[in-house]
NUNUMAR-489318 format. One line per 2 residues: number of its first residue (from 0); for each residue x, y, z of N, C-alpha, C. Coordinates in steps of 0.02 Angstrom, whole numbers. Layout:
REM residues N
NUM	X,Y,Z,X,Y,Z,X,Y,Z  ...
//
This chain:
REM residues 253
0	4400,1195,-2392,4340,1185,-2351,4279,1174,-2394  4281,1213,-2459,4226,1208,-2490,4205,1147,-2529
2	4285,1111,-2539,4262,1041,-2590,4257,983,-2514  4278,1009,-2454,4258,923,-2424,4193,937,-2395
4	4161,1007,-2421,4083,969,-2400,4041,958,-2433  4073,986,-2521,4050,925,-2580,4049,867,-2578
6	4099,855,-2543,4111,776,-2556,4062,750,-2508  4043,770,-2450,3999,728,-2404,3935,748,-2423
8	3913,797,-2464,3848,803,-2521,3829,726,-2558  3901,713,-2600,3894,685,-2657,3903,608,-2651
10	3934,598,-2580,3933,514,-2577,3872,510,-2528  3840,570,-2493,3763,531,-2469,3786,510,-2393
12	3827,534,-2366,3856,529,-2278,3806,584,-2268  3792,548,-2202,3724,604,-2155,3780,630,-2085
14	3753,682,-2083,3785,697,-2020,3754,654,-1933  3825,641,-1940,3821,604,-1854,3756,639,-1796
16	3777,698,-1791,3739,729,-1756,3655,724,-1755  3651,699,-1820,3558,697,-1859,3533,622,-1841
18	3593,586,-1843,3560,518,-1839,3523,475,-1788  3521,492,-1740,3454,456,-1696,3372,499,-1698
20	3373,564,-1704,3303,591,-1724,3319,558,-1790  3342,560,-1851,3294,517,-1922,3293,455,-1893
22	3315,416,-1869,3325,327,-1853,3245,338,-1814  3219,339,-1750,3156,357,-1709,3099,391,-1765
24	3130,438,-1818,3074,470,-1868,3047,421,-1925  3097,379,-1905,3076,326,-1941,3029,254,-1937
26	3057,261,-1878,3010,196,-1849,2940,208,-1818  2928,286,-1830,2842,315,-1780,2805,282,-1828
28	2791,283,-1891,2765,244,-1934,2745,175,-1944  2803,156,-1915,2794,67,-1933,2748,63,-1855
30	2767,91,-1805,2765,78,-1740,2667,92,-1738  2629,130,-1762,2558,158,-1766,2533,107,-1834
32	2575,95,-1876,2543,46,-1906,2527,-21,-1867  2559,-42,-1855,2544,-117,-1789,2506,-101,-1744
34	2495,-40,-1706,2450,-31,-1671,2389,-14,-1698  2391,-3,-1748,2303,-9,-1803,2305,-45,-1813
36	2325,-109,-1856,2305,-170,-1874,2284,-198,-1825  2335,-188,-1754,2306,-225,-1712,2209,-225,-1682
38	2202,-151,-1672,2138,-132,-1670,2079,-151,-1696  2138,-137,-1769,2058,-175,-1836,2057,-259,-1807
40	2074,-300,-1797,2080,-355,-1769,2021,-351,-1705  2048,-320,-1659,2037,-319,-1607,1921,-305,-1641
42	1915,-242,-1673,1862,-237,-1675,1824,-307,-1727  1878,-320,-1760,1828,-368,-1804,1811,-430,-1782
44	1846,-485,-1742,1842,-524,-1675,1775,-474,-1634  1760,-460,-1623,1722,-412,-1591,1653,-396,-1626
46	1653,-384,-1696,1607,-378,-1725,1594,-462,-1731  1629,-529,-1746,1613,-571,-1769,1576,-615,-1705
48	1579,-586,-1655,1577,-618,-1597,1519,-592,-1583  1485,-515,-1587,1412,-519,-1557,1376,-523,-1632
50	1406,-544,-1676,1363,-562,-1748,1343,-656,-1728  1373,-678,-1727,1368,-762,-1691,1352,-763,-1598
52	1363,-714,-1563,1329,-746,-1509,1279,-679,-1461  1281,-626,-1485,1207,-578,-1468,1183,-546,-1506
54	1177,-526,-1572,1135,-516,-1623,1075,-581,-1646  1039,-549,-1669,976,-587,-1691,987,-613,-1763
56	1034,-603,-1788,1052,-629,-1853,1042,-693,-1870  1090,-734,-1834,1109,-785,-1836,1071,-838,-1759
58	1024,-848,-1767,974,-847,-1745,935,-905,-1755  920,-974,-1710,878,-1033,-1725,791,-988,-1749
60	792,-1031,-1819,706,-991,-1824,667,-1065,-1843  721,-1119,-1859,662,-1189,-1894,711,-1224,-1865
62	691,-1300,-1852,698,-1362,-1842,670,-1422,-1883  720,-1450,-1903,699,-1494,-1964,698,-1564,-1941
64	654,-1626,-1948,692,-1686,-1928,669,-1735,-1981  708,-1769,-2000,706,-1828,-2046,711,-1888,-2038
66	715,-1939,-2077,705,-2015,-2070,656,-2041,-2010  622,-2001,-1971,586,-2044,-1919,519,-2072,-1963
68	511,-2131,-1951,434,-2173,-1964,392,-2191,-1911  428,-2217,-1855,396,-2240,-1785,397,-2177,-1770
70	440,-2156,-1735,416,-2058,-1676,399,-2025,-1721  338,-1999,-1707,316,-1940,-1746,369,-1890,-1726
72	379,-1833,-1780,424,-1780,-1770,416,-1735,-1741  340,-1716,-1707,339,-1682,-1674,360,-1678,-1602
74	359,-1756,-1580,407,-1789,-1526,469,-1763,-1524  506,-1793,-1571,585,-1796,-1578,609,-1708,-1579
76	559,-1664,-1596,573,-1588,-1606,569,-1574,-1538  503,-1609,-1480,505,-1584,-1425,559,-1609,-1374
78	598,-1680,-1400,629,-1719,-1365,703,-1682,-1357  727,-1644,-1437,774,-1601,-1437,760,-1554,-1380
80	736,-1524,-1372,718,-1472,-1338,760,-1409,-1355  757,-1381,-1440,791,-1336,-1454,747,-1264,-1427
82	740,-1213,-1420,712,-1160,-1426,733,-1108,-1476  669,-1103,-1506,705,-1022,-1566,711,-978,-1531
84	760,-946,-1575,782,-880,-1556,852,-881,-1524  888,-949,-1509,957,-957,-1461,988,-950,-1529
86	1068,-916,-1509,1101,-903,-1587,1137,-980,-1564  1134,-975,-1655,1169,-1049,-1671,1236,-1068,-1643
88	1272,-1002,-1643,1331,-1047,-1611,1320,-1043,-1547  1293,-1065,-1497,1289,-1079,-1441,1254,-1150,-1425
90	1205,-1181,-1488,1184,-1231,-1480,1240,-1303,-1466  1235,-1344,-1423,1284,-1391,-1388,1243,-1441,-1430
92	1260,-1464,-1488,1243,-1519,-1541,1235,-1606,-1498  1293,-1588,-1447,1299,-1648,-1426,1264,-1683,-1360
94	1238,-1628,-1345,1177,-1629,-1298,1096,-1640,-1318  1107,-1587,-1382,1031,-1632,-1397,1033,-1699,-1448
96	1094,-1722,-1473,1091,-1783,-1495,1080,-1821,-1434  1108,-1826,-1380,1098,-1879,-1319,1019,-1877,-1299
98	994,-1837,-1314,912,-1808,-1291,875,-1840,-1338  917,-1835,-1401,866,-1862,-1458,859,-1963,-1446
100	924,-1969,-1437,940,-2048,-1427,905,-2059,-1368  884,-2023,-1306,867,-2041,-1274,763,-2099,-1300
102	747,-2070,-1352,702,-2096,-1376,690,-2173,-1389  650,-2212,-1364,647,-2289,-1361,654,-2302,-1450
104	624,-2270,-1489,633,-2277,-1554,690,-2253,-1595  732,-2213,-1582,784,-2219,-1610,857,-2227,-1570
106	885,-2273,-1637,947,-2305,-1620,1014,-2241,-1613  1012,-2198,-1668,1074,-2144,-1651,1018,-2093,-1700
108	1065,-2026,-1702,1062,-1963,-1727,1104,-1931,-1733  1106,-1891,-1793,1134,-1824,-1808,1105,-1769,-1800
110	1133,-1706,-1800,1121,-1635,-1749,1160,-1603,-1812  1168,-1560,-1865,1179,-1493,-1881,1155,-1426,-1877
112	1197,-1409,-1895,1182,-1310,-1894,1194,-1319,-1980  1144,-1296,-1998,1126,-1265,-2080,1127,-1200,-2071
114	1166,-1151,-2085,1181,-1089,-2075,1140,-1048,-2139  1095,-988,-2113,1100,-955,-2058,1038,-977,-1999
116	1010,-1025,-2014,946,-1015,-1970,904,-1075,-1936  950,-1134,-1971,904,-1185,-1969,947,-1234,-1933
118	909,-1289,-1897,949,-1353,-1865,907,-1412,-1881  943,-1453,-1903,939,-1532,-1955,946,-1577,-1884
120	894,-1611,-1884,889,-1675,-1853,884,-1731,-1897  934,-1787,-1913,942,-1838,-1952,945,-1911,-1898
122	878,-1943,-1879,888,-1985,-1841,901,-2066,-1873  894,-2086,-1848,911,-2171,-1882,870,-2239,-1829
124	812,-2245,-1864,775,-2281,-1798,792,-2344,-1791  766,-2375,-1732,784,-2450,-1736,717,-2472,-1768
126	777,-2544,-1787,721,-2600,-1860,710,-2654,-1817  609,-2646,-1793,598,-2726,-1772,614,-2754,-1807
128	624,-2824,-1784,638,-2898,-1811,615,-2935,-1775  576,-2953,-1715,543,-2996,-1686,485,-2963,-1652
130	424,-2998,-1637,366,-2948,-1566,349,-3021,-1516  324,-3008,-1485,335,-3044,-1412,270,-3028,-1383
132	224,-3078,-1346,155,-3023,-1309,179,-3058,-1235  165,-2985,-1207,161,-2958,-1138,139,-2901,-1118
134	106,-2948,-1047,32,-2908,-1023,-31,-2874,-1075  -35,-2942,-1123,-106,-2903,-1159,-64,-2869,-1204
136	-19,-2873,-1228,-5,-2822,-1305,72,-2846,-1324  81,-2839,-1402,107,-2855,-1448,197,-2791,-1418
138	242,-2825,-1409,289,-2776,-1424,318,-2784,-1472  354,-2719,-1506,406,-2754,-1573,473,-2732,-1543
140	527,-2790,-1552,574,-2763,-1526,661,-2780,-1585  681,-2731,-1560,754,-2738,-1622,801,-2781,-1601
142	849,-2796,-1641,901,-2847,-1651,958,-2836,-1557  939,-2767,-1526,957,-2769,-1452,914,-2821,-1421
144	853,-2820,-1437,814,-2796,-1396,766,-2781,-1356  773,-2705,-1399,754,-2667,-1346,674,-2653,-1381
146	643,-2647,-1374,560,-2629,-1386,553,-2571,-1409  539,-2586,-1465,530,-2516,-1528,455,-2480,-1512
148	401,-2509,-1501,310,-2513,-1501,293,-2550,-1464  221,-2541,-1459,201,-2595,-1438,130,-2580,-1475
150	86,-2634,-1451,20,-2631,-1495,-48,-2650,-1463  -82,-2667,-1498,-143,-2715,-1458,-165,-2770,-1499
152	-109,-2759,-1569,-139,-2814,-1619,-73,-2856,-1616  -63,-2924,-1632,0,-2936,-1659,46,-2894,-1744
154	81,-2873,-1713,102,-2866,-1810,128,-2939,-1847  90,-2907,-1914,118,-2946,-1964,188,-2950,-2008
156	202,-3006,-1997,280,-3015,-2050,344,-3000,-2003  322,-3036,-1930,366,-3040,-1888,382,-3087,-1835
158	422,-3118,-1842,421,-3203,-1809,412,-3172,-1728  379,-3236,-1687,386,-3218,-1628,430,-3229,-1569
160	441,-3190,-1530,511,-3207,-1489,499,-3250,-1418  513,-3301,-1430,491,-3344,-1357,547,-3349,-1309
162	547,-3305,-1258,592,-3315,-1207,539,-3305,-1120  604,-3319,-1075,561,-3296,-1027,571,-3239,-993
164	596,-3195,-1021,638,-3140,-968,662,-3094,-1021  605,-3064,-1088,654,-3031,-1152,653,-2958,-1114
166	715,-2933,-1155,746,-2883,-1127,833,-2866,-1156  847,-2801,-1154,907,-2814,-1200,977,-2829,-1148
168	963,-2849,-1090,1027,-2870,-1059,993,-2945,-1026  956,-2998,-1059,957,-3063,-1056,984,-3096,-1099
170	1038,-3126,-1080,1077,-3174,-1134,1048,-3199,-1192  980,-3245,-1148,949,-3280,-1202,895,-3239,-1254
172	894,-3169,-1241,873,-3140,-1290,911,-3142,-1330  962,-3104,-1314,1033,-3087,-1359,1046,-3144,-1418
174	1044,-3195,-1368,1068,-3243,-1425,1009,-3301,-1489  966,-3266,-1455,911,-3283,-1505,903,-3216,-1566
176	908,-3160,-1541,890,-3127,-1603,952,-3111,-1650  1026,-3141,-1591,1096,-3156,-1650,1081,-3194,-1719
178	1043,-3262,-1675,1033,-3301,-1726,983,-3279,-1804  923,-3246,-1754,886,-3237,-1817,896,-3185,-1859
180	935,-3128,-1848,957,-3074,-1869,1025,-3099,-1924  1053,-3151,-1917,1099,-3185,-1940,1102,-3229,-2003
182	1012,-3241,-1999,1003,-3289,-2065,993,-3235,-2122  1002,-3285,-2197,996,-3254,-2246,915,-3234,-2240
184	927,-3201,-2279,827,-3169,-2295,786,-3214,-2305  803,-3271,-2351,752,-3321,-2365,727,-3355,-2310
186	791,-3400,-2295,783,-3421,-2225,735,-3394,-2184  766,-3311,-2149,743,-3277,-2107,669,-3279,-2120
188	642,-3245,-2172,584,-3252,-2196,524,-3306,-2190  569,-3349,-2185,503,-3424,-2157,523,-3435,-2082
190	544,-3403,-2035,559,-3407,-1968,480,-3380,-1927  449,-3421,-1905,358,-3393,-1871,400,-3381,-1803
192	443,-3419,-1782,453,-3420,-1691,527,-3433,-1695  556,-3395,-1631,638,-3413,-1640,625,-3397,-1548
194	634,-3457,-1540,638,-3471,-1444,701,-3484,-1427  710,-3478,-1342,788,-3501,-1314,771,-3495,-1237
196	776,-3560,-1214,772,-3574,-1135,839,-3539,-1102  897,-3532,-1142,957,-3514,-1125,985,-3490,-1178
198	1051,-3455,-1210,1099,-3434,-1249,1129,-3480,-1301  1128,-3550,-1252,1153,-3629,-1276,1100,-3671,-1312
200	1012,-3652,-1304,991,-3682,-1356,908,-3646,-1376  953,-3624,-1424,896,-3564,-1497,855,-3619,-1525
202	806,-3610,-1535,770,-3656,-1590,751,-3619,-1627  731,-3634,-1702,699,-3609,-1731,627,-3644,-1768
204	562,-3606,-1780,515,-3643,-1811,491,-3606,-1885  506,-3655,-1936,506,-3634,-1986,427,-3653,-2031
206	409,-3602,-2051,337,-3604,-2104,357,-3671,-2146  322,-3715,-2161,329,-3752,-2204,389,-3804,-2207
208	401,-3799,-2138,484,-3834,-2153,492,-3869,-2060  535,-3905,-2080,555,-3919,-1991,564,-3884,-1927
210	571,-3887,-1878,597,-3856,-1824,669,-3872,-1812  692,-3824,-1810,764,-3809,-1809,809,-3798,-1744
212	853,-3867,-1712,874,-3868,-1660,947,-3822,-1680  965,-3762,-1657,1003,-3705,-1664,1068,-3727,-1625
214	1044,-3718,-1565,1109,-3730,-1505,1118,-3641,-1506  1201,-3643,-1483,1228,-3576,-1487,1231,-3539,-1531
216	1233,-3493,-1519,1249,-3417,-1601,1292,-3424,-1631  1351,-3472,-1613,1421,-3483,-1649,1397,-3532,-1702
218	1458,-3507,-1742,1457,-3567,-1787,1413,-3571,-1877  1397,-3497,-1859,1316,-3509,-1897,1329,-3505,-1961
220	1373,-3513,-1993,1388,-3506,-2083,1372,-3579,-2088  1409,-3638,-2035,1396,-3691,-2063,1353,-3732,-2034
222	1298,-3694,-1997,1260,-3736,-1999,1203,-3679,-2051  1200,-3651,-2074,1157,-3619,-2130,1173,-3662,-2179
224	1228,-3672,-2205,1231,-3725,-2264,1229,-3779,-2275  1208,-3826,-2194,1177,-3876,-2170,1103,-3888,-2197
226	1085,-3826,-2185,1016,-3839,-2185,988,-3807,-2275  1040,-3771,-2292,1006,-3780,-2355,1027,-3817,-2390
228	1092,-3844,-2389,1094,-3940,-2406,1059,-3974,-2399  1026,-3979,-2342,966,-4022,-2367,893,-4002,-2382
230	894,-3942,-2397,828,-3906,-2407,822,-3937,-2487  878,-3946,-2510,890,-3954,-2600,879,-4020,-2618
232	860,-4071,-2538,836,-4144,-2570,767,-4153,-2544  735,-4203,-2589,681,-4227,-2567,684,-4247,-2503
234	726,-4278,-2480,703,-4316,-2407,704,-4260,-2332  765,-4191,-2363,760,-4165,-2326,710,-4115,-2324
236	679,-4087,-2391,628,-4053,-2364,553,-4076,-2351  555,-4137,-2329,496,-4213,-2280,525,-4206,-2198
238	585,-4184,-2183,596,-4169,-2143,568,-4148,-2060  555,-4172,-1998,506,-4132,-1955,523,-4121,-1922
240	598,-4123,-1900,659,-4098,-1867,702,-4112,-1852  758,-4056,-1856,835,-4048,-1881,885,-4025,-1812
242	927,-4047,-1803,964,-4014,-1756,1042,-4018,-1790  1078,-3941,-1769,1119,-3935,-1816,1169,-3886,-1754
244	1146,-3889,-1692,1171,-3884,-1635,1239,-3898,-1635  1276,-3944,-1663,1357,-3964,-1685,1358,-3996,-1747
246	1385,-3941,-1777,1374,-3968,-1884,1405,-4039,-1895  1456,-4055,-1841,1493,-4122,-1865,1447,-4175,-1876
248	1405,-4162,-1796,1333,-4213,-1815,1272,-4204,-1834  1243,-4216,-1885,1164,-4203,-1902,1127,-4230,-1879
250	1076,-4214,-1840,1026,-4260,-1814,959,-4224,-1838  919,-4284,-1871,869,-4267,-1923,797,-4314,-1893
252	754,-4294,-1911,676,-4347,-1894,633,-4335,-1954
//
């Protein structure tokens, strides 16, 4: 009797009877560990959540806005319509970009959160390229378009837009400021007037140079190298007008 309960000493057999209390004494441990981790979780989600959306921490205190030249920024700050003091993560970026665009002067915008305190307005305005007078004043309007200003003087160093109906959903706007938005710089640069009774025929009037029968917006690589083909001879720059309306045929005066 005395050596077979050496032997179940010495090879490490547990008695039957013991083994479900140690098996359960074993697992209380693992079982309270998971239920703390889980907790710590539970509180730190919890802490991170009124640290970003009801603590004063994290907290709008400045508004920044950049690239505007036309809207003053004090506009575009009121146009956001941010208020300090809203925590940052609650600000809807994509709401006050639509607010910001809503501005006749700019074309798009960016909206960040600069963490911890600040929100970046990065707008991108529209670039006159033509002005136009109606009712008594100068408008300047972009490659839409659409009317950037307006004035009481004409501006300088901007051809004028002769249509009858400008606006950014009239064809024959459209396709007049295709055209002039289209020429090289030089070109563009001696353009005083770029008119269009219709879509089908742009003219252009050039400083020092002919008037330029356009036609449609298509096409326009070769009739640009029409016309500076013959800008490069004597007879063509005697020239007093060109139509280049269909490149196959030149018709010259």
């Amino acid at each position: 009797m005395t050596e077979a309960r050496t032997d179940q000493r010495e090879t490490g057999l547990e008695d039957p009877a013991a083994g479900p209390e140690t098996a359960a004494a074993r697992t209380r441990p693992g079982r309270w560990k998971v239920i703390f981790v889980a907790l710590l979780l539970v509180a730190v989600l919890g802490a991170v959540g009124w640290v970003l959306l009801g603590s004063k921490l994290l907290v709008v205190r400045h508004v920044e806005v950049s690239g505007a030249a036309l809207a003053p920024r004090d506009r575009i700050a009121a146009a956001a319509g941010i208020r300090l003091g809203v925590p940052m993560a609650r600000l809807d970026t994509g709401e006050i970009r639509a607010r910001v665009e809503r501005l006749r002067e700019v074309e798009s915008a960016e909206v960040r959160r600069d963490w911890p305190a600040t929100v970046r307005i990065v707008v991108h305005e529209r670039v006159p390229v033509a002005t136009l007078e109606r009712g008594g004043r100068y408008e300047r309007v972009d490659r839409h378009g659409v009317t950037v200003a307006d004035g009481a003087s004409r501006p300088a160093g901007l051809p004028e837009l002769a249509v009858a109906s400008a606006g950014p959903s009239d064809p024959a706007t459209l396709a007049a400021l295709k055209v002039l938005t289209g020429l090289p710089e030089p070109l563009r640069g001696r353009v005083t007037q770029v008119e269009a009774a219709d879509p089908e025929s742009v003219k252009l009037h050039l400083r020092g140079g002919p008037t330029v029968t356009w036609g449609p917006a298509e096409r326009a690589g070769e009739k640009i190298r029409l016309l500076e083909s013959l800008e490069r001879t004597a007879a063509g720059r005697s020239l007093h007008s060109v139509d280049v309306s269909s490149p196959e045929v030149l018709i010259t005066r």
